[in-house]
PQR file with spaces between the fields and no chain letter, atoms N, CA, C, O and H, PARSE charges and radii, in Angstrom:
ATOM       1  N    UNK     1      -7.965   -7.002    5.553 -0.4000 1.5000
ATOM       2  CA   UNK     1      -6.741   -6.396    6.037 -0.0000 2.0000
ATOM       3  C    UNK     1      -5.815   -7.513    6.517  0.5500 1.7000
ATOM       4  O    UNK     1      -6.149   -8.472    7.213 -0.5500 1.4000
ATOM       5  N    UNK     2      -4.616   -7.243    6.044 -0.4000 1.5000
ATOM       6  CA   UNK     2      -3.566   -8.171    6.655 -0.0000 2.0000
ATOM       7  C    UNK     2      -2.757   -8.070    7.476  0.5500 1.7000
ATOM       8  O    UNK     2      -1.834   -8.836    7.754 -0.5500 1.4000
ATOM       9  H    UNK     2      -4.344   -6.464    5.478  0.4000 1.0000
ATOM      10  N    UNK     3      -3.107   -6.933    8.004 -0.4000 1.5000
ATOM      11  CA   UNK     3      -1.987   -5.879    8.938 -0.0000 2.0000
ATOM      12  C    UNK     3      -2.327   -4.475    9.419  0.5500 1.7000
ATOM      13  O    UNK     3      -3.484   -4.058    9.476 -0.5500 1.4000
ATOM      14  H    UNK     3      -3.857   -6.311    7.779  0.4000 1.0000
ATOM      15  N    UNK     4      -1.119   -3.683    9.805 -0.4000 1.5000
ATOM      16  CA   UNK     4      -1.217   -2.526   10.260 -0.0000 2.0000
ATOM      17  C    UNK     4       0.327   -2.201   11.092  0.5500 1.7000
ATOM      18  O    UNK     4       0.987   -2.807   11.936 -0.5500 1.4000
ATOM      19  H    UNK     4      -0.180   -4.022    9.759  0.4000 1.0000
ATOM      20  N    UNK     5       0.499   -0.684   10.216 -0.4000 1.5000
ATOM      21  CA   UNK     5       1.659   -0.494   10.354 -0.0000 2.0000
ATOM      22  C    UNK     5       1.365    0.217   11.734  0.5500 1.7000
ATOM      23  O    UNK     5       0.240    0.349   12.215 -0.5500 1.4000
ATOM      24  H    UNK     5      -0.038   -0.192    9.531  0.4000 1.0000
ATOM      25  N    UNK     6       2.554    0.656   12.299 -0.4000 1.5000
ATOM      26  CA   UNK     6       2.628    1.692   13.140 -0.0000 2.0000
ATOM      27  C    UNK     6       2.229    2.862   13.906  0.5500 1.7000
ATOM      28  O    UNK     6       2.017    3.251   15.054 -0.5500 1.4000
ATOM      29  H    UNK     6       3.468    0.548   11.908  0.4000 1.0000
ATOM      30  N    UNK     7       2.238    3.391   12.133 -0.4000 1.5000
ATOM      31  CA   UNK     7       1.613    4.539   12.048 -0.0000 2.0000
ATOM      32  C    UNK     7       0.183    4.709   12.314  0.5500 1.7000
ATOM      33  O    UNK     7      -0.214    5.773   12.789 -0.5500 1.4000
ATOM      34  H    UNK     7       2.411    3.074   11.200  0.4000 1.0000
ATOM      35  N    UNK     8      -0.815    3.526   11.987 -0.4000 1.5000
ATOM      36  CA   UNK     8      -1.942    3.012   11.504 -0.0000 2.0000
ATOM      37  C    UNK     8      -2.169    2.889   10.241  0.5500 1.7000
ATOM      38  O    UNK     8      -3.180    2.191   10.172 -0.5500 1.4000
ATOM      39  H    UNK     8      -0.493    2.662   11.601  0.4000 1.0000
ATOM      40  N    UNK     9      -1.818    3.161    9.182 -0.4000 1.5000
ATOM      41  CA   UNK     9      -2.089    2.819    7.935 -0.0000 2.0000
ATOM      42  C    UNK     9      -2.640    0.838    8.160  0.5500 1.7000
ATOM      43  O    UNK     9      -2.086   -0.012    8.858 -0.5500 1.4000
ATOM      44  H    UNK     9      -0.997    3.729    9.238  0.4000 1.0000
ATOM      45  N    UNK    10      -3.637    0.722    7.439 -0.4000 1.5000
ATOM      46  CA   UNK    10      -3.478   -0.854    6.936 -0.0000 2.0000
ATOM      47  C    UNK    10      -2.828   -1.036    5.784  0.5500 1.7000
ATOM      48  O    UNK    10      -2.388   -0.277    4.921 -0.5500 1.4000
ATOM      49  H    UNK    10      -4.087    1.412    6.873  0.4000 1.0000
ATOM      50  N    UNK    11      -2.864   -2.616    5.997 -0.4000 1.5000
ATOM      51  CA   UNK    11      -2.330   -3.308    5.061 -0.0000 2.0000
ATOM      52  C    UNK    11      -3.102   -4.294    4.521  0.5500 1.7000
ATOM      53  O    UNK    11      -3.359   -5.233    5.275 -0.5500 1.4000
ATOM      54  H    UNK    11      -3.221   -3.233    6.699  0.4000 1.0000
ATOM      55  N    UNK    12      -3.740   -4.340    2.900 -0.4000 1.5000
ATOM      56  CA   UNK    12      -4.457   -5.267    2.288 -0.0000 2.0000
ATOM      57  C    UNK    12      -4.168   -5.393    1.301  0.5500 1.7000
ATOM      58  O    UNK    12      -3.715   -4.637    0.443 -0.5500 1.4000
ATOM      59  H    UNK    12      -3.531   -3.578    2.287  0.4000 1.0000
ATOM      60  N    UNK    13      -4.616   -7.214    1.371 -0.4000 1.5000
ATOM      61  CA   UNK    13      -4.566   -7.651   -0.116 -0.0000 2.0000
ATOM      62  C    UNK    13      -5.264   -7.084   -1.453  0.5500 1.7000
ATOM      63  O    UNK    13      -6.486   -6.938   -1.454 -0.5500 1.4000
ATOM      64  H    UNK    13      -4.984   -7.829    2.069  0.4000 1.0000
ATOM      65  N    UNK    14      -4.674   -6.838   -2.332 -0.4000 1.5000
ATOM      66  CA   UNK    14      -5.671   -6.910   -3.828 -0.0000 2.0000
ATOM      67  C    UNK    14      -4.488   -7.197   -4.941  0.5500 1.7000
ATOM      68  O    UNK    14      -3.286   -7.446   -5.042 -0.5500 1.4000
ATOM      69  H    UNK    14      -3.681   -6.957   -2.332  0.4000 1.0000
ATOM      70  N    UNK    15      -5.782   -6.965   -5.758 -0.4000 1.5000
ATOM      71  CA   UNK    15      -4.799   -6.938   -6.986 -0.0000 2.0000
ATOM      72  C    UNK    15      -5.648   -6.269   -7.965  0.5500 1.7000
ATOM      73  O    UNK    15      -6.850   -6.088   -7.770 -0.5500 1.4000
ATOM      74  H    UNK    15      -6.758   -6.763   -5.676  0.4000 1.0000
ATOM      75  N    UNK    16      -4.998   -5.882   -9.072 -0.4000 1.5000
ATOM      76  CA   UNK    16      -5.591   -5.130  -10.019 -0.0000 2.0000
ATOM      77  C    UNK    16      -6.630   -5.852  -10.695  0.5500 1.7000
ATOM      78  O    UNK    16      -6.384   -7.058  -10.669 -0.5500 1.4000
ATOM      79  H    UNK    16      -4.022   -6.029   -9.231  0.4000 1.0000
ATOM      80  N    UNK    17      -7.616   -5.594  -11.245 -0.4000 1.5000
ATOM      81  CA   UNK    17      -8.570   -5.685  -12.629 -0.0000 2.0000
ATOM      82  C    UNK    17      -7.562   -6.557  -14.003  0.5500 1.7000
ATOM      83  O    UNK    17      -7.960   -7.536  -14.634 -0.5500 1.4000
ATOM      84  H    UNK    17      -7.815   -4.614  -11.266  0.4000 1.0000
ATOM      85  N    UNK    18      -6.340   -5.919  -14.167 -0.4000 1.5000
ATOM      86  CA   UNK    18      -6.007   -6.328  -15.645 -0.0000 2.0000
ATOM      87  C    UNK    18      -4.813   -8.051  -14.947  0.5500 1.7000
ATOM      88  O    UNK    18      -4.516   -9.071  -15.569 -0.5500 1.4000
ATOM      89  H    UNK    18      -6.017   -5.123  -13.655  0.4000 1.0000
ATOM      90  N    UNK    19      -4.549   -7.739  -13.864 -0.4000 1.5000
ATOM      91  CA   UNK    19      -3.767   -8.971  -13.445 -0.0000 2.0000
ATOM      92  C    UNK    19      -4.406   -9.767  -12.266  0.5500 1.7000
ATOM      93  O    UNK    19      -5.306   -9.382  -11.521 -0.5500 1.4000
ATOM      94  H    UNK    19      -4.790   -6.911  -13.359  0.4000 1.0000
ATOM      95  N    UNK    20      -3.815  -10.835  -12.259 -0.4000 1.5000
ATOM      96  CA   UNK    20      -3.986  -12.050  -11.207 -0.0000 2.0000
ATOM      97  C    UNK    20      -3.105  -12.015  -10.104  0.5500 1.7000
ATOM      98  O    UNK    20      -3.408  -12.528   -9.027 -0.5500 1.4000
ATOM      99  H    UNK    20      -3.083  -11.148  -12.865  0.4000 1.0000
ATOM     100  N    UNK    21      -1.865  -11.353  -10.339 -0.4000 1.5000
ATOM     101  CA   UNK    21      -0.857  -10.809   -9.278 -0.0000 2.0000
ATOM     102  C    UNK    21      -1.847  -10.577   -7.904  0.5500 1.7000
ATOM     103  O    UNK    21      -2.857   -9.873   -7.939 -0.5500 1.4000
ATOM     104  H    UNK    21      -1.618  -10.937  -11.214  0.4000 1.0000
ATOM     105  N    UNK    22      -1.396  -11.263   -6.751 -0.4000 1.5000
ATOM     106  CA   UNK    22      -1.768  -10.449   -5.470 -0.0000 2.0000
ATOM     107  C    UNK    22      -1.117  -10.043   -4.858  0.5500 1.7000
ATOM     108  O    UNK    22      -0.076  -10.664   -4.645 -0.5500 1.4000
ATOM     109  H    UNK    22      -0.576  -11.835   -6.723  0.4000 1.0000
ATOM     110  N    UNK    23      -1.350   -8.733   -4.201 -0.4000 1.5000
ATOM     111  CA   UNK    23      -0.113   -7.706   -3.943 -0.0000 2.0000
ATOM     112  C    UNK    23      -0.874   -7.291   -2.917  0.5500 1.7000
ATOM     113  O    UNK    23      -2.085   -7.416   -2.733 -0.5500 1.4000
ATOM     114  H    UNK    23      -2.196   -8.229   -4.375  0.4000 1.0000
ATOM     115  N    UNK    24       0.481   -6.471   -1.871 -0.4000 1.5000
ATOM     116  CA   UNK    24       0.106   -6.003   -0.458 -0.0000 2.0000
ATOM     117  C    UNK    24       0.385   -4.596   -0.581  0.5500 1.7000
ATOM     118  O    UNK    24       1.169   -4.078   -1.376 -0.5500 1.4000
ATOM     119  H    UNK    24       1.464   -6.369   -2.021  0.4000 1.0000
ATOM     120  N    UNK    25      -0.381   -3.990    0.342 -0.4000 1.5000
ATOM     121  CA   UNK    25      -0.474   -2.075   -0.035 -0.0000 2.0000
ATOM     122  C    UNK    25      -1.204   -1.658    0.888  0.5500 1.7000
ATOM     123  O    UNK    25      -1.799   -2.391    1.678 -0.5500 1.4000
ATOM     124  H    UNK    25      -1.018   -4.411    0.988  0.4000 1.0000
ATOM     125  N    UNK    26      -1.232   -0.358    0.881 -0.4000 1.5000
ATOM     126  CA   UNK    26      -1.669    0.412    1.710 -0.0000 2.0000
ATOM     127  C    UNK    26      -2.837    1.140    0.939  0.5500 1.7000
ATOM     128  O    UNK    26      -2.697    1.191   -0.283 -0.5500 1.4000
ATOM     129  H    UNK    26      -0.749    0.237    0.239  0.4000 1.0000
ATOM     130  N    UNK    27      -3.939    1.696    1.467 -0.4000 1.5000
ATOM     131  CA   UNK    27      -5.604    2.638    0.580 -0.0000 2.0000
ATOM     132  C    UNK    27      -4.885    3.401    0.851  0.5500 1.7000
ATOM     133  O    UNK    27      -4.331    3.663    1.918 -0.5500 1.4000
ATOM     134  H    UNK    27      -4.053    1.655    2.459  0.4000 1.0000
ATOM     135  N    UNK    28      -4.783    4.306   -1.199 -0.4000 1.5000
ATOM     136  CA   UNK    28      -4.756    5.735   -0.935 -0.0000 2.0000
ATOM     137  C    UNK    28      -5.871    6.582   -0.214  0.5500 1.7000
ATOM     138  O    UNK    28      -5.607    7.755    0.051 -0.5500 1.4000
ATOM     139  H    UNK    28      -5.233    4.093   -2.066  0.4000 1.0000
ATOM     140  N    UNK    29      -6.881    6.155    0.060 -0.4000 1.5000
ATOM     141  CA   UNK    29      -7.503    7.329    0.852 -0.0000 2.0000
ATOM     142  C    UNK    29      -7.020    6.907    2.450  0.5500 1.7000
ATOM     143  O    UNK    29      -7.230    7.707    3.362 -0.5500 1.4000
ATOM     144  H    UNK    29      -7.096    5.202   -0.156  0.4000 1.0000
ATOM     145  N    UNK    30      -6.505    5.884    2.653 -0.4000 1.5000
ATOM     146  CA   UNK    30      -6.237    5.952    4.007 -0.0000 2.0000
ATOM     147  C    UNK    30      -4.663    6.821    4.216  0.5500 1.7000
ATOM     148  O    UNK    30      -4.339    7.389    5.259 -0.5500 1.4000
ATOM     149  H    UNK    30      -6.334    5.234    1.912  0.4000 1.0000
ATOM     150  N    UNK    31      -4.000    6.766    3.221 -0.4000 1.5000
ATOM     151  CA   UNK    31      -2.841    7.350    3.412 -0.0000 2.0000
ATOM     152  C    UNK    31      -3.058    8.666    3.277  0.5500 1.7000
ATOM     153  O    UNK    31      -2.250    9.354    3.901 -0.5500 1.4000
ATOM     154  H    UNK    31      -4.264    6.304    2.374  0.4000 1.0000
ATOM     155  N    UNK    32      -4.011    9.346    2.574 -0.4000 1.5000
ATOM     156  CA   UNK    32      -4.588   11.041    2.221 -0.0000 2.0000
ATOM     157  C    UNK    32      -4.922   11.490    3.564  0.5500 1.7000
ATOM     158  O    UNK    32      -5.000   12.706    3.740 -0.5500 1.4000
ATOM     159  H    UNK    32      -4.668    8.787    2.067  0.4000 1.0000
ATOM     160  N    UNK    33      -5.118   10.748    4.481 -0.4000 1.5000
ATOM     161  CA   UNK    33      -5.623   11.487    6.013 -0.0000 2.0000
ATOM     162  C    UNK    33      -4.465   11.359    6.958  0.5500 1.7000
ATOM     163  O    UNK    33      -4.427   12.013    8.000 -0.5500 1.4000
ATOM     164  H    UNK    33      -5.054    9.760    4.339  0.4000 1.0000
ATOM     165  N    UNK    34      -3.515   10.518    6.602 -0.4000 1.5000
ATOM     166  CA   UNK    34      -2.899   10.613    7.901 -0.0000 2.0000
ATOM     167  C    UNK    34      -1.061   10.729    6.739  0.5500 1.7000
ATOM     168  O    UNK    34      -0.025   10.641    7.398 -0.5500 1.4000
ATOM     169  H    UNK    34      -3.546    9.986    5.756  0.4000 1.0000
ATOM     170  N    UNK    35      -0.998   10.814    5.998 -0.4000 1.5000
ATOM     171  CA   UNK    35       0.254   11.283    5.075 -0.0000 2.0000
ATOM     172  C    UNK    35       0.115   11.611    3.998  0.5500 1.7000
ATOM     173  O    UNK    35       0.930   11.105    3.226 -0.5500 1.4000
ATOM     174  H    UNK    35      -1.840   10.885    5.463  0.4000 1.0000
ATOM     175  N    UNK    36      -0.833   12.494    3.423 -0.4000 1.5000
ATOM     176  CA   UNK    36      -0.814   13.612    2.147 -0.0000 2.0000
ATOM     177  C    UNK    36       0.029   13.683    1.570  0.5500 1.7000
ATOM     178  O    UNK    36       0.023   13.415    0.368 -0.5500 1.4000
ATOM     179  H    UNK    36      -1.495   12.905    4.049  0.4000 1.0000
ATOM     180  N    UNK    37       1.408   14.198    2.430 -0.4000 1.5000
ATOM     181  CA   UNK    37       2.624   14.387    1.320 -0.0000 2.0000
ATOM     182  C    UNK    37       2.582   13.109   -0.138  0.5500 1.7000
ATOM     183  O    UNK    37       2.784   13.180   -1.350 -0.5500 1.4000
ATOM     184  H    UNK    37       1.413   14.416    3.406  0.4000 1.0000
ATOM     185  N    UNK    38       2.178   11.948    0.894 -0.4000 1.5000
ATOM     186  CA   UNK    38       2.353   10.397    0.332 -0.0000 2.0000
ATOM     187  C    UNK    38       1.490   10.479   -1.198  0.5500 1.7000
ATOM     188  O    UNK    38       1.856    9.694   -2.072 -0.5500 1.4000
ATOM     189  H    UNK    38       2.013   11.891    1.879  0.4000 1.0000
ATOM     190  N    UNK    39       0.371   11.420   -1.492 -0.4000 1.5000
ATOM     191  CA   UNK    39      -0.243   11.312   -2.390 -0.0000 2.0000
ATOM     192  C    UNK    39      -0.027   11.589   -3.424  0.5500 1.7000
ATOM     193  O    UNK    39       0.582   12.658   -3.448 -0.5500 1.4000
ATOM     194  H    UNK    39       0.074   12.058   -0.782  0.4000 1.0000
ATOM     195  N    UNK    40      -0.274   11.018   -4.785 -0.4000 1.5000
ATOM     196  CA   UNK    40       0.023   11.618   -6.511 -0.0000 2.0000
ATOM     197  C    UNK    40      -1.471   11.827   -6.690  0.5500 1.7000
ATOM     198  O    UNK    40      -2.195   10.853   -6.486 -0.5500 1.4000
ATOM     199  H    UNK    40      -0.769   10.149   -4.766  0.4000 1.0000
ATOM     200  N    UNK    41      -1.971   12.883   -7.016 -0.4000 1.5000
ATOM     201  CA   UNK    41      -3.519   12.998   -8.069 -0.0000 2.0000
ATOM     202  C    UNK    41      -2.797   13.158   -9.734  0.5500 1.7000
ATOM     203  O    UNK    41      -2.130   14.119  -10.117 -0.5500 1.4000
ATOM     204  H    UNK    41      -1.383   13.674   -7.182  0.4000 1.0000
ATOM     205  N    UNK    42      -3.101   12.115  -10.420 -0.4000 1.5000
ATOM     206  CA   UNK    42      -3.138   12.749  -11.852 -0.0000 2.0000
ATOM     207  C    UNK    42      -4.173   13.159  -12.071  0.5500 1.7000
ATOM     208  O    UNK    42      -5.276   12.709  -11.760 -0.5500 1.4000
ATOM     209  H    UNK    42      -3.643   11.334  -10.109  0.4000 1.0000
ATOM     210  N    UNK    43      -3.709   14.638  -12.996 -0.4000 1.5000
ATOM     211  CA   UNK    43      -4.998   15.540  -13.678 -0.0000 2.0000
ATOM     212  C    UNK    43      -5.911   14.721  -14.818  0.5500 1.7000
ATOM     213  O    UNK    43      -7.012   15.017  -15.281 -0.5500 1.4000
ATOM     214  H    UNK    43      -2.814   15.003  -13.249  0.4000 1.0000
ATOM     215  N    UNK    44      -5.034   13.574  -15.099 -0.4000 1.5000
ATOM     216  CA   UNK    44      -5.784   13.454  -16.693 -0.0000 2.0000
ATOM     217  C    UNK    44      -7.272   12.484  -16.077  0.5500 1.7000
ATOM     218  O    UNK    44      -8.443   12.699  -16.392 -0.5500 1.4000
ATOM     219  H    UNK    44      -4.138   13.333  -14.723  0.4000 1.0000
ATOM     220  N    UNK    45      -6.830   11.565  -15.273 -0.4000 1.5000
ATOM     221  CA   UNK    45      -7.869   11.151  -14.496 -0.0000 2.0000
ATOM     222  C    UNK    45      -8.026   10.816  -12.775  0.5500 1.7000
ATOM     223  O    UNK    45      -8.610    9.982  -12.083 -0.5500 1.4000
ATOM     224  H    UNK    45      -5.879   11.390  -15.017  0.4000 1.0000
ATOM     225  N    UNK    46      -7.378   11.672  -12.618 -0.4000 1.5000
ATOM     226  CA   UNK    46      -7.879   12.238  -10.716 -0.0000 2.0000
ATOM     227  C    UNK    46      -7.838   10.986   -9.779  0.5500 1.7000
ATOM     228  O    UNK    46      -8.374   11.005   -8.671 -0.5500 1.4000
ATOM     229  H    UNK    46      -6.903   12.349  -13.181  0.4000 1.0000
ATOM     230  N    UNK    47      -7.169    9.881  -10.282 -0.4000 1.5000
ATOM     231  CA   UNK    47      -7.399    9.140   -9.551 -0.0000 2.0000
ATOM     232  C    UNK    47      -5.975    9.267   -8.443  0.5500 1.7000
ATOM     233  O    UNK    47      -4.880    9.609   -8.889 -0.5500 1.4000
ATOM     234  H    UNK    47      -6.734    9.866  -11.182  0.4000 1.0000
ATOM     235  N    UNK    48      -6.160    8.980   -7.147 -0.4000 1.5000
ATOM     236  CA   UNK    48      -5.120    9.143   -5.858 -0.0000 2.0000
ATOM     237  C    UNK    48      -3.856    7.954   -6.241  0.5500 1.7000
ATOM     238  O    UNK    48      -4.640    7.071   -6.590 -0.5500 1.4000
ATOM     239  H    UNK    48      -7.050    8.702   -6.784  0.4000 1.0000
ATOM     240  N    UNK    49      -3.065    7.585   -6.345 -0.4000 1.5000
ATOM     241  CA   UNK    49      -2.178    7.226   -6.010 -0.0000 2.0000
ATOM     242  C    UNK    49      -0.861    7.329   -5.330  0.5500 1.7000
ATOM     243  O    UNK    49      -0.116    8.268   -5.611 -0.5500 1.4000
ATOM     244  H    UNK    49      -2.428    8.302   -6.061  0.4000 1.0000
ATOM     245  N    UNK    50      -0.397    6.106   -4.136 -0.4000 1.5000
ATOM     246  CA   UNK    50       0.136    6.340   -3.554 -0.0000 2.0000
ATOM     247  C    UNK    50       1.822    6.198   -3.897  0.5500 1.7000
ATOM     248  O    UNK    50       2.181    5.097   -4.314 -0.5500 1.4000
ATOM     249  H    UNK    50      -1.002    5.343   -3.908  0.4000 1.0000
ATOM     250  N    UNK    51       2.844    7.249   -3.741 -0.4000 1.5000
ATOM     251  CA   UNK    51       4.126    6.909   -3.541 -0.0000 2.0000
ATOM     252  C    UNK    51       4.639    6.346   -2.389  0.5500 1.7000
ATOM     253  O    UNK    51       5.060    6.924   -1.387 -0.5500 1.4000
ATOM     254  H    UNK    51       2.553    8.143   -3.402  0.4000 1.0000
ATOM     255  N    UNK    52       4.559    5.088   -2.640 -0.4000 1.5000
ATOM     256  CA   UNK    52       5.422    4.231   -1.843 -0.0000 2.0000
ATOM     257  C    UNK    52       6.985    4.457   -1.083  0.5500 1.7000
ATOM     258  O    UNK    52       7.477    3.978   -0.061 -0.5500 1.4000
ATOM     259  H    UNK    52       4.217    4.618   -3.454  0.4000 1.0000
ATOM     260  N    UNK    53       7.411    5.277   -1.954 -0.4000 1.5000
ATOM     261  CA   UNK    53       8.612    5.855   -1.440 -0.0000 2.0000
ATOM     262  C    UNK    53       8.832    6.588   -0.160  0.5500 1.7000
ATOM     263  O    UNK    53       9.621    6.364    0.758 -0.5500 1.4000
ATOM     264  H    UNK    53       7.012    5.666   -2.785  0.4000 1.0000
ATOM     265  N    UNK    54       7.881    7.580   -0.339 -0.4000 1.5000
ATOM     266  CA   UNK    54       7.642    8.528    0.498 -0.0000 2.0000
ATOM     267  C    UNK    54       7.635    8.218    2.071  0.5500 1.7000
ATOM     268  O    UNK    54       7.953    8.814    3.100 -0.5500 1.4000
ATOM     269  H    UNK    54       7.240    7.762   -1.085  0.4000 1.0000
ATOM     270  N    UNK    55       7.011    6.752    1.654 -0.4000 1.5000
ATOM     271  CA   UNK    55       6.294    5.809    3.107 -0.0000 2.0000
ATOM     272  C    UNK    55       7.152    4.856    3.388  0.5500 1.7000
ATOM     273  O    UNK    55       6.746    3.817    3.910 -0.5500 1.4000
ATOM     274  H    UNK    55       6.752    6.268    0.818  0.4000 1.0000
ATOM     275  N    UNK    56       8.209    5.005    3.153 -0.4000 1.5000
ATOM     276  CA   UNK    56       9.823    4.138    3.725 -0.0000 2.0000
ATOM     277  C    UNK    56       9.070    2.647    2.989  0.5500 1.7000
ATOM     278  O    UNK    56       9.501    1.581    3.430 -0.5500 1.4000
ATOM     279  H    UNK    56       8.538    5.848    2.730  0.4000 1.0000
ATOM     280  N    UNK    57       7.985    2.584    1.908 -0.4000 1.5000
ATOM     281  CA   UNK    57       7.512    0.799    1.668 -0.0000 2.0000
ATOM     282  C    UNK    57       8.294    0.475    0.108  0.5500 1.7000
ATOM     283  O    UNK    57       8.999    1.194   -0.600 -0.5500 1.4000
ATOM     284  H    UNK    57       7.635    3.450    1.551  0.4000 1.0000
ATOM     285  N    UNK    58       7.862   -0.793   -0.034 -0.4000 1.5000
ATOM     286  CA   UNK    58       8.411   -1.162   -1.235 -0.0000 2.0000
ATOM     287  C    UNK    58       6.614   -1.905   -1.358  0.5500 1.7000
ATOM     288  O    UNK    58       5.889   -2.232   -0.419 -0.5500 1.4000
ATOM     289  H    UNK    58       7.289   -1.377    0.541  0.4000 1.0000
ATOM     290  N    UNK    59       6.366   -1.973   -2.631 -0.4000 1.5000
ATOM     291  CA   UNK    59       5.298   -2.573   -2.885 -0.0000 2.0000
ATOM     292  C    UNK    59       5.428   -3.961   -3.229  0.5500 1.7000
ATOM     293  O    UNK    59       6.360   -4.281   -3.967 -0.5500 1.4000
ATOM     294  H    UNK    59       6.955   -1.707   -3.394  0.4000 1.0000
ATOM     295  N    UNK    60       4.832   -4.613   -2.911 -0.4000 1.5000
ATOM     296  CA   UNK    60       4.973   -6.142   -2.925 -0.0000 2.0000
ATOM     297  C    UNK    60       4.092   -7.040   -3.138  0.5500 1.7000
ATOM     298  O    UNK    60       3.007   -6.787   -2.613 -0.5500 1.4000
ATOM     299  H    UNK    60       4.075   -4.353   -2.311  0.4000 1.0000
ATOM     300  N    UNK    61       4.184   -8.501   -4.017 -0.4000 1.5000
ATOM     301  CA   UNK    61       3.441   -9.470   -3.982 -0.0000 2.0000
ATOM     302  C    UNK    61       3.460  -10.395   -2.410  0.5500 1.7000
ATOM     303  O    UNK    61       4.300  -10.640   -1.544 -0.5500 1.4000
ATOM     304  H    UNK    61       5.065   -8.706   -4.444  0.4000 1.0000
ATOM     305  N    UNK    62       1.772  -10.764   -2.698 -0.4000 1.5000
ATOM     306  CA   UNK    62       1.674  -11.202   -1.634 -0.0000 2.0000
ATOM     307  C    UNK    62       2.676  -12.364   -0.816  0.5500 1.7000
ATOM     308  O    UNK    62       2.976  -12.427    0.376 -0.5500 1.4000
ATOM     309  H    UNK    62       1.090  -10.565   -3.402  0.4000 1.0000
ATOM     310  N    UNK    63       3.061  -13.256   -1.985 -0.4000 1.5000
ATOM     311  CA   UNK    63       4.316  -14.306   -1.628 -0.0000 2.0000
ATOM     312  C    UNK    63       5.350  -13.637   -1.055  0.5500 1.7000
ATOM     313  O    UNK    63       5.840  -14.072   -0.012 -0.5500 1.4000
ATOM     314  H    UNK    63       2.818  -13.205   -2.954  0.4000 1.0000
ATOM     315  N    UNK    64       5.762  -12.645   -1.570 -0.4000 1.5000
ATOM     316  CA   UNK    64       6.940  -11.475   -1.159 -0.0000 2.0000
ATOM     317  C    UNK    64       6.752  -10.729    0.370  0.5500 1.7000
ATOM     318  O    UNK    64       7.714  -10.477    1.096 -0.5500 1.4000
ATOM     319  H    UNK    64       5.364  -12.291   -2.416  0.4000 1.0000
ATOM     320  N    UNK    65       5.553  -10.471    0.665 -0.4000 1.5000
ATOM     321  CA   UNK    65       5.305  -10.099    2.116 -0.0000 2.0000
ATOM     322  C    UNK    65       4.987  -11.300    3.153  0.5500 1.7000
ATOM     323  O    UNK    65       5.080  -11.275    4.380 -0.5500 1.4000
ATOM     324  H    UNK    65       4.772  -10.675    0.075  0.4000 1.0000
ATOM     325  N    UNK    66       4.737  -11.957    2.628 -0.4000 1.5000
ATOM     326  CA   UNK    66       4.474  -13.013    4.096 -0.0000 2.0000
ATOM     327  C    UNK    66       6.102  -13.789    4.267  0.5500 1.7000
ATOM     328  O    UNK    66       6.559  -14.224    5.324 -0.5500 1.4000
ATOM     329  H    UNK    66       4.661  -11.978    1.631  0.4000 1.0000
ATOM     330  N    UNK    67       6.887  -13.809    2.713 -0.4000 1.5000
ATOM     331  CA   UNK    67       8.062  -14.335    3.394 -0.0000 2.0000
ATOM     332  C    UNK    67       9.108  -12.927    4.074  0.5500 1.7000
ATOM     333  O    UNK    67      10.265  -13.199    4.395 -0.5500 1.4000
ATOM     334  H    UNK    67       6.515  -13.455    1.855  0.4000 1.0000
ATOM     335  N    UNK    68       8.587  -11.475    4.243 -0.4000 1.5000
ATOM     336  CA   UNK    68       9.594  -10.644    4.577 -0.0000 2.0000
ATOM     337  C    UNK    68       8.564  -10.423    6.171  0.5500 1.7000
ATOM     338  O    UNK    68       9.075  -10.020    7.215 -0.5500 1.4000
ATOM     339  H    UNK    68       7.647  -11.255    3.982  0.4000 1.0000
ATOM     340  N    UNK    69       7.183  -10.760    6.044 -0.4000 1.5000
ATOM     341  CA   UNK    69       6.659  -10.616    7.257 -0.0000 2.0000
ATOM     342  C    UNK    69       6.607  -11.581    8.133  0.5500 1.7000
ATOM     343  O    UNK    69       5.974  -11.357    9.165 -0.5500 1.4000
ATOM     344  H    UNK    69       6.767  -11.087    5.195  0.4000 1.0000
ATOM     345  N    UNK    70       7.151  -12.681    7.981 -0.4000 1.5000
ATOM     346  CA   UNK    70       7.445  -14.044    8.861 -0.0000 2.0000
ATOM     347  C    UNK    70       8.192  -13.709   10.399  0.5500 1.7000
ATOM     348  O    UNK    70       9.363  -14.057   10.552 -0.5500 1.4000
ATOM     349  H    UNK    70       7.665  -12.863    7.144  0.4000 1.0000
ATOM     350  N    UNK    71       7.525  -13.087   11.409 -0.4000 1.5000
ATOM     351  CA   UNK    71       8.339  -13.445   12.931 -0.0000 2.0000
ATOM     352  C    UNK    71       8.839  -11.785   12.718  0.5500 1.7000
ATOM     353  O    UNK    71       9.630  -11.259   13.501 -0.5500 1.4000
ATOM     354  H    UNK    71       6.573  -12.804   11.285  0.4000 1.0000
ATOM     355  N    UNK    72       8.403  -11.253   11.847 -0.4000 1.5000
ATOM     356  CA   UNK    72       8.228   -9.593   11.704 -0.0000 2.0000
ATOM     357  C    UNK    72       7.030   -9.018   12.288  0.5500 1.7000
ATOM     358  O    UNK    72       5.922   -9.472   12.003 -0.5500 1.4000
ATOM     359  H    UNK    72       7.760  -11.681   11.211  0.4000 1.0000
ATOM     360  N    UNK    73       7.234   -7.752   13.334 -0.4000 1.5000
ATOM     361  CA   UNK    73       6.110   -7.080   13.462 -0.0000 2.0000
ATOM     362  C    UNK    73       5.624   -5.735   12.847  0.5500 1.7000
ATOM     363  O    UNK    73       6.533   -4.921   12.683 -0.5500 1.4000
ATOM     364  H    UNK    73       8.135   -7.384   13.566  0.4000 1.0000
ATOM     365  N    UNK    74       4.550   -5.388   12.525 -0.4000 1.5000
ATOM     366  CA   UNK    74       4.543   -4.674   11.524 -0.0000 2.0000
ATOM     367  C    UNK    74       4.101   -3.394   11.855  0.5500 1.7000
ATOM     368  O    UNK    74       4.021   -2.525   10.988 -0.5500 1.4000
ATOM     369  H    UNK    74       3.812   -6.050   12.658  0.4000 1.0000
């Protein structure tokens, strides 16, 4: 974890399987308990994903959050 918003949601690093990109985000199952609205299930394969929108975030590489989280509290 690299963080923690407000709300409590965390904030961690990953990145996908098909890229090397590291990117900062929030667990859809952590967002399913405390902001549902926030959730997409696709039917074709059920997996949770989160709208970022919903959650006032922009999704971001990790270079991209440490220079917008610099002397920022989160």
């Amino acid at each position: 974890m690299v963080g923690r918003r407000d709300d409590g949601l965390g904030l961690y690093r990953y990145r996908y399987l098909w890229s090397d990109t590291v990117y900062v985000g929030v667990m859809a199952q952590e967002v399913a308990l405390i902001r549902p609205d926030a959730i997409v299930r696709n039917a074709l394969d059920d997996y949770l994903r989160v709208d970022y929108g919903r959650l006032g975030l922009k999704l971001m590489t990790l270079p991209e959050w440490e220079a917008v989280s610099k002397g920022k509290r989160l």
